[in-house]
C-alpha positions as CSV (number, residue, x, y, z in Angstrom):
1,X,4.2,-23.8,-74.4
2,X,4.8,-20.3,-72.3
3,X,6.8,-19.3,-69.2
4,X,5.2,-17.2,-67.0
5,X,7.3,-16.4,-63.9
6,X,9.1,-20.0,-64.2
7,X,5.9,-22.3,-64.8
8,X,5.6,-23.6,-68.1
9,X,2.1,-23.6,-69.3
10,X,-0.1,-24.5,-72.3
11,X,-0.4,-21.8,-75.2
12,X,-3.4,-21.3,-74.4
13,X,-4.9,-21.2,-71.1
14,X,-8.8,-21.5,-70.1
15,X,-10.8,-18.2,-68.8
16,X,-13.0,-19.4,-66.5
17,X,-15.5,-16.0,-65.6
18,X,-18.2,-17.4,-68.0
19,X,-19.0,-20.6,-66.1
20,X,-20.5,-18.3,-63.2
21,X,-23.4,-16.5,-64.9
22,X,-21.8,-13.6,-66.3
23,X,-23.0,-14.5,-69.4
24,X,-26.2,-15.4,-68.7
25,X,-27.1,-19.1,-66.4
26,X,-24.5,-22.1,-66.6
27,X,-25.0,-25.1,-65.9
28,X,-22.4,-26.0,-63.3
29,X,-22.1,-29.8,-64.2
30,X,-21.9,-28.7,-68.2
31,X,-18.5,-26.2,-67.0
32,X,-17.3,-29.0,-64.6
33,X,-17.1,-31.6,-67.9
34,X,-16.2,-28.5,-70.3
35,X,-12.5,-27.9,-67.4
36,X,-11.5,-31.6,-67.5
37,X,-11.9,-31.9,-70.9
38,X,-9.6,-28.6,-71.2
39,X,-7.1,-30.6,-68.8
40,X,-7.5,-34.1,-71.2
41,X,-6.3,-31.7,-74.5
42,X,-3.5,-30.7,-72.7
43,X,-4.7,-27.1,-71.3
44,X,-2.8,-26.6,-67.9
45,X,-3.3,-23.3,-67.3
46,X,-6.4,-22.2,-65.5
47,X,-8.1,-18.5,-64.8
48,X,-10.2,-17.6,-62.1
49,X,-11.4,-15.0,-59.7
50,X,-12.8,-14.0,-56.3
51,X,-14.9,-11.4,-58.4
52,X,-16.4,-14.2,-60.1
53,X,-19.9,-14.8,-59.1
54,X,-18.1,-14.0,-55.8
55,X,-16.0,-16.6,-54.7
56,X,-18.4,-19.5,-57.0
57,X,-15.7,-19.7,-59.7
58,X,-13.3,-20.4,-57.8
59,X,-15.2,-23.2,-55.6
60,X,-16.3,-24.4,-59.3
61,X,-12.7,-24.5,-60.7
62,X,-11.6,-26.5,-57.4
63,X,-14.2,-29.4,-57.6
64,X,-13.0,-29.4,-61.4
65,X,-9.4,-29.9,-60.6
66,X,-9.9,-32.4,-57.7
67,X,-7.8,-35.1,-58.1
68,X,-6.5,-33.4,-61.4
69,X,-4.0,-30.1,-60.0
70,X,-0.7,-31.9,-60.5
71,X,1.1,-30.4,-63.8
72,X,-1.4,-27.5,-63.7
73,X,-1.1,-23.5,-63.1
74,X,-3.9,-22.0,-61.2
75,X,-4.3,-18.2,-61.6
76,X,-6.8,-15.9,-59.4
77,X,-7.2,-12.4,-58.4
78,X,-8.3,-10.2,-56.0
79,X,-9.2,-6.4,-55.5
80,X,-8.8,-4.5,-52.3
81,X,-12.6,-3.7,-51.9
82,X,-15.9,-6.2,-51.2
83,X,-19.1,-5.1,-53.3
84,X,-20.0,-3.8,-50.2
85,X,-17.2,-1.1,-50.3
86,X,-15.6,-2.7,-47.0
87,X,-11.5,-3.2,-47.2
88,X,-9.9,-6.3,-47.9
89,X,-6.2,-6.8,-47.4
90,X,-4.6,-9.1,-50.1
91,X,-4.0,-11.9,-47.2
92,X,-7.3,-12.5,-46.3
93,X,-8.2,-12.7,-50.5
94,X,-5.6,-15.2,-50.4
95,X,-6.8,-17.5,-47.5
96,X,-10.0,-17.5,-49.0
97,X,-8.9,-18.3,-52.5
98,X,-6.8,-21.4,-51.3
99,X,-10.2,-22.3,-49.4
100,X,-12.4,-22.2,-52.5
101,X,-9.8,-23.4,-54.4
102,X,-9.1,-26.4,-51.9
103,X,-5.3,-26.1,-52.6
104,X,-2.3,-25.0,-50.5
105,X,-1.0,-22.6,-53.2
106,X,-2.0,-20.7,-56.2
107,X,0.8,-20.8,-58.6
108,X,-0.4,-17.2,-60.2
109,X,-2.0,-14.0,-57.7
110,X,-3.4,-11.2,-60.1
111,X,-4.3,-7.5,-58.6
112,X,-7.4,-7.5,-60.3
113,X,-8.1,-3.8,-60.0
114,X,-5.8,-1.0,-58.8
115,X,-7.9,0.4,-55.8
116,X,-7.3,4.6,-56.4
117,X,-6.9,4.6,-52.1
118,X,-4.3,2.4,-52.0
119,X,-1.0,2.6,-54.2
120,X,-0.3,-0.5,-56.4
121,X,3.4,-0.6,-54.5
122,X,1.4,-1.2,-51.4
123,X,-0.7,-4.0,-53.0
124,X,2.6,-5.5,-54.7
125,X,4.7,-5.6,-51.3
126,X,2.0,-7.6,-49.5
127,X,1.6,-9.7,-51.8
128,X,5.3,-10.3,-52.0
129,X,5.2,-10.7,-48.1
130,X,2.6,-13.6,-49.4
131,X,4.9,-15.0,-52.3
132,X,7.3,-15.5,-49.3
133,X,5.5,-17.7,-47.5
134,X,5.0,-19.6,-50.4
135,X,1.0,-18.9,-50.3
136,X,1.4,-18.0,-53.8
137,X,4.2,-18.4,-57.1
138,X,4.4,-15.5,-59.2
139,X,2.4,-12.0,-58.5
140,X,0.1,-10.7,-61.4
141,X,-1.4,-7.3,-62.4
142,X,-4.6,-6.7,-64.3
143,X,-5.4,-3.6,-66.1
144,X,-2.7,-1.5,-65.2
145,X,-1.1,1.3,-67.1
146,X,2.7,1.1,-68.2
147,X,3.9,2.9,-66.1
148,X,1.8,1.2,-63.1
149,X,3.6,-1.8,-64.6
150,X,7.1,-0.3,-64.2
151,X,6.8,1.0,-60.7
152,X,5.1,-2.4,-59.5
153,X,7.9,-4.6,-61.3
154,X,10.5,-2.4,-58.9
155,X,9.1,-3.8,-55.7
156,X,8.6,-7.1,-56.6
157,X,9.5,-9.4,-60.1
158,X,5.5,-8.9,-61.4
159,X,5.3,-12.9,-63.7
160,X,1.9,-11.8,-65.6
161,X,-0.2,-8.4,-67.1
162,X,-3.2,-9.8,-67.8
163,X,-5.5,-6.8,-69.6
164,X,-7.9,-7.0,-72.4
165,X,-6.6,-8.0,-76.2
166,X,-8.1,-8.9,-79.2
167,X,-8.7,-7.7,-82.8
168,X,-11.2,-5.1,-81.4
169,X,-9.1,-4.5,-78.8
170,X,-5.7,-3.1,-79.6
171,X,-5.1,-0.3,-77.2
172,X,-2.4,-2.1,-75.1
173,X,0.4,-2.1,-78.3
174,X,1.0,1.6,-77.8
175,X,2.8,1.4,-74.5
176,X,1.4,-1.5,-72.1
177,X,2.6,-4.8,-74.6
178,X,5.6,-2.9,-75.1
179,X,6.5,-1.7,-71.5
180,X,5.9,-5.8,-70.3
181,X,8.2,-7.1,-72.9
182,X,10.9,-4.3,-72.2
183,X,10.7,-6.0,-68.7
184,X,10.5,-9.5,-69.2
185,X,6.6,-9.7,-68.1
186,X,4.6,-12.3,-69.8
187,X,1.1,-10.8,-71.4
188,X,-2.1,-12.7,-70.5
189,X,-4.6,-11.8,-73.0
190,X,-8.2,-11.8,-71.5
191,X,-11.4,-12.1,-73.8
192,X,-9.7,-12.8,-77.2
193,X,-12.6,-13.2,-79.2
194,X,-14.2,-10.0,-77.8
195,X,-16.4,-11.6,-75.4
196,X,-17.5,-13.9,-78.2
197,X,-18.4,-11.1,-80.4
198,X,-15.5,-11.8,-83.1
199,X,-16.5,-15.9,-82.9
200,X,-20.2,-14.4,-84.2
201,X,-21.8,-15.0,-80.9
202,X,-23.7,-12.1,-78.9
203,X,-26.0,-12.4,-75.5
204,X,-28.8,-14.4,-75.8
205,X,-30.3,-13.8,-72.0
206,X,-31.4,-11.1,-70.5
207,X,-29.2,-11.7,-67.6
208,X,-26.3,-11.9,-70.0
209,X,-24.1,-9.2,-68.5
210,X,-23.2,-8.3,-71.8
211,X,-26.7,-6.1,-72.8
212,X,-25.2,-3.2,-70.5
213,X,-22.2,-3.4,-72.9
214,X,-21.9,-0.6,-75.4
215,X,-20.2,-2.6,-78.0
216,X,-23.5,-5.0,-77.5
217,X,-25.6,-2.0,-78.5
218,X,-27.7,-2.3,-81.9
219,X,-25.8,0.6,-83.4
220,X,-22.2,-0.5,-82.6
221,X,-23.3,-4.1,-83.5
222,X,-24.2,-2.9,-86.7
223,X,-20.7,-1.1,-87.5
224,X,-18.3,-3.8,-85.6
225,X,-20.2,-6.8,-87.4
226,X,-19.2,-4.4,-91.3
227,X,-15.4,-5.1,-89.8
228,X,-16.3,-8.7,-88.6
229,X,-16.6,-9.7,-92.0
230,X,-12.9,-9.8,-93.0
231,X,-12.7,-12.5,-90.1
232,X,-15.3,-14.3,-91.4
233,X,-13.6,-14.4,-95.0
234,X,-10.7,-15.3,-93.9
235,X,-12.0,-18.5,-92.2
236,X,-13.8,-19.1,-95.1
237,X,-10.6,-18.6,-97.2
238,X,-8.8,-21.2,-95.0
239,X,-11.7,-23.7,-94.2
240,X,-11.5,-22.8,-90.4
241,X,-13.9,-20.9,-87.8
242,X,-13.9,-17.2,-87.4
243,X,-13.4,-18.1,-83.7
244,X,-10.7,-19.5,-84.6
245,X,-9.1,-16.9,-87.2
246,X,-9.4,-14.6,-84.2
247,X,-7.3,-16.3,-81.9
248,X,-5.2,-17.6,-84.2
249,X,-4.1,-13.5,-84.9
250,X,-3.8,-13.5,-81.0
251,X,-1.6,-16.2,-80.6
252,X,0.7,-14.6,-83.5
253,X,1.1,-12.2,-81.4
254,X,3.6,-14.2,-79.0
255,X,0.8,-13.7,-75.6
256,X,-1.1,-16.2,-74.3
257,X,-4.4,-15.8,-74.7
258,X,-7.6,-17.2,-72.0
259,X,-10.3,-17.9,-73.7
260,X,-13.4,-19.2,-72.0
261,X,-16.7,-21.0,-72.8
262,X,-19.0,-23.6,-71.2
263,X,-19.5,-25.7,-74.6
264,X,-16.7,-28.8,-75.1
265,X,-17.5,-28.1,-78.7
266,X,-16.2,-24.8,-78.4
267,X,-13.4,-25.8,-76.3
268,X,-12.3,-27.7,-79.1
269,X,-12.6,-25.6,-81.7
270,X,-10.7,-23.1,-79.5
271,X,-7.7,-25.2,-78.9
272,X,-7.3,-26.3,-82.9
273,X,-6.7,-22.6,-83.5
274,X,-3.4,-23.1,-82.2
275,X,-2.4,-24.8,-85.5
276,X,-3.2,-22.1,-87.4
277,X,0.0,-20.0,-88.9
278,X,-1.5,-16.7,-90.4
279,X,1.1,-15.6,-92.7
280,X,1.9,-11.4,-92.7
281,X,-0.7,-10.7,-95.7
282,X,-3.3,-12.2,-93.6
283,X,-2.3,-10.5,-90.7
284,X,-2.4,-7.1,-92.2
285,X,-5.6,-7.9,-93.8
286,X,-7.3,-8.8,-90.4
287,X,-5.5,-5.7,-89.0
288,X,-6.7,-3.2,-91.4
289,X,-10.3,-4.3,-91.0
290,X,-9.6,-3.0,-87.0
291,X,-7.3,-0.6,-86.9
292,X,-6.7,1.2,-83.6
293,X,-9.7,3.4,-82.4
294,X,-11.8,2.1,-84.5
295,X,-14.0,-0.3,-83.0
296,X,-17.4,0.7,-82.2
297,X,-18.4,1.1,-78.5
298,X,-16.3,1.8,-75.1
299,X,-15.1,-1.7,-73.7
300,X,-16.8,-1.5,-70.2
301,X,-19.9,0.6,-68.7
302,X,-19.2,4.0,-68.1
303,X,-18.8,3.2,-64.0
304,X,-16.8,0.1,-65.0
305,X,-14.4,2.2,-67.6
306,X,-12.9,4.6,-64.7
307,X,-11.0,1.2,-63.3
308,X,-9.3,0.8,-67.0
309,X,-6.3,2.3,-67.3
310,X,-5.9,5.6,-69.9
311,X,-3.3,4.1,-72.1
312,X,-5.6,0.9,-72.3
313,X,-9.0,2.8,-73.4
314,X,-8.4,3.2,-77.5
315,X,-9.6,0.1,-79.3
C-alpha cells in the first residue's frame, strides 16, 4: 500500500484513459468487467479524467464502481479550457465530475494542465476553496515543473504529482521526483509501460491516437525496440513478462504507478508484477539500456509538447 494525502491505496492503481478510445475503439462492457476485476484483486485506486473522451471515462468509471465505491480512491482532473477554447472554472469541472461519476466526492482533484492565462496559485486556491467544502480530498497536479510544484504546495498541501514515468521516460528524476519528495508529495506515475510500447504492444488502429506519436514512428520504433531488448531478456532471465519487468523497475522506484488496459488478462499480468523484487544489477542493467535522453522520439505532438513542462521533456 501507498498514502497519498491520508488515503491509503493499492500499489498500483488503474489508468483508466484507454477504455475511451484513445487507443483505438473499446468495447465499453469488456472495460466495465476489466474495472471490477481490478477492484476483486484488490486495486482501490482509480484514474480518470474529464479530458477523457470528454466526460465518457468518467461516466464509464461510475457505472463500474456502482455499488462497489466503499474502500476505493477515485482520482480525476480537470483543465481550465473546453476543446472549444471557452473557460472553465475548476467548480463547474467539479460539479460535473461528481455527476459522471455519480458520487458526492472525489477523493483525488488533479490540475490536468497548467492553463499559461491563468497562474497555477489561482487554480490551487479554488480548488482549496473546493477541498473545503468537502467536494474533493486531496488536490493533485499533472505535469508541472518543480518549481510549479513548490509555489502550488505554498497555497495549498498539493497530495499527488502525477506526470509521465517509465523506463523511456526518465526526465522527472532531475528535479520534479526530487522536488515532490523534498515536500512530502506522493508521485503518480502515468503510462509505465510507455503507452504499451515497453510491454511489446504498439497501435493496431488507425484511430489509435498513438500513429501521431513520434516515438510510434517507423524510425524511432526501430531504435527504441534495439533498447527494448534488455527488457525482454530480463523477463526471459526471470521467467516473467516484459510488461511486467517494466513495472516491476517502476514500482522499485517507491511511486505508484497507473497503468491501464481493457484486457483482464493484462490486468493480471499487471498486478503480479508487484511481486517482482529486481535486485540493483538488474536495475542498472535495465537503466543502462535507457539512459536519460536517450529514447527515440518527443513524448507528445509538437502542439501537445508546449503543455509539458521543460524540466519534464528529456527522456
Amino acid at each position: 500500500m501507498a498514502s497519498i494525502g491520508g488515503a491509503q491505496v493499492s500499489a498500483q492503481g488503474f489508468g483508466a484513459m484507454g477504455l475511451s478510445h484513445v487507443y483505438g475503439q473499446a468495447d465499453e462492457a469488456q472495460s466495465i468487467a476489466t474495472l471490477r476485476r481490478a477492484i476483486e484483486l484488490g486495486i482501490n485506486f482509480f484514474d480518470t479524467a474529464t479530458a477523457y473522451g470528454s466526460g465518457h471515462n468518467e461516466e464509464l468509471l461510475g457505472r463500474a464502481i456502482a455499488g462497489r465505491r466503499d474502500g476505493l480512491v477515485i482520482a480525476s482532473k480537470f483543465t481550465h479550457r473546453r476543446s472549444d477554447g471557452s473557460r472553465v472554472t475548476a467548480r463547474e469541472a467539479v460539479e460535473a465530475s461528481l455527476g459522471r461519476l455519480k458520487v458526492e466526492r472525489i477523493d483525488l482533484y488533479y490540475l490536468h494542465r497548467v492553463d499559461p492565462e491563468v497562474p497555477v496559485e489561482q487554480s490551487v486556491g479554488e480548488l482549496r476553496v473546493l477541498q473545503d467544502e468537502g467536494k474533493i480530498g486531496g488536490i493533485g497536479l499533472s505535469e508541472v515543473s518543480a518549481e510549479q510544484l513548490r509555489s502550488a504546495h505554498a497555497v495549498a498541501p498539493i497530495a499527488a504529482l502525477q506526470s509521465e514515468y517509465s523506463l523511456w521516460t526518465r526526465g522527472v528524476e532531475a528535479e520534479i521526483l526530487p522536488t515532490a519528495r523534498d515536500l512530502g508529495i506522493a508521485f503518480v506515475a502515468y503510462s509505465p509501460l510507455g503507452r504499451g510500447f515497453l510491454a511489446g504492444a504498439g497501435p493496431v488502429e488507425e484511430n489509435d491516437r498513438r500513429n501521431i506519436h513520434p516515438r510510434f514512428q517507423a524510425e524511432a520504433v526501430a531504435a527504441n525496440a534495439r533498447r527494448r531488448r534488455a527488457i525482454e531478456d530480463v523477463a526471459e532471465r526471470l521467467h516473467v513478462s516484459p510488461a511486467q519487468v517494466s513495472l516491476a523497475w517502476v514500482l522499485a522506484k517507491q511511486v505508484v504507478p497507473i497503468p491501464g488496459t481493457r484486457h483482464i488478462r493484462h490486468l493480471e499480468d499487471n498486478w503480479a508484477a508487484g511481486a517482482i523484487q529486481l535486485d540493483e544489477g538488474t536495475i542498472e542493467e535495465l537503466e543502462a539500456a535507457f539512459p536519460h535522453g536517450a529514447t527515440v522520439g518527443d513524448r507528445y505532438p509538437t502542439e501537445q509538447m508546449k503543455s509539458v513542462p521543460a524540466d519534464a521533456v528529456p527522456a
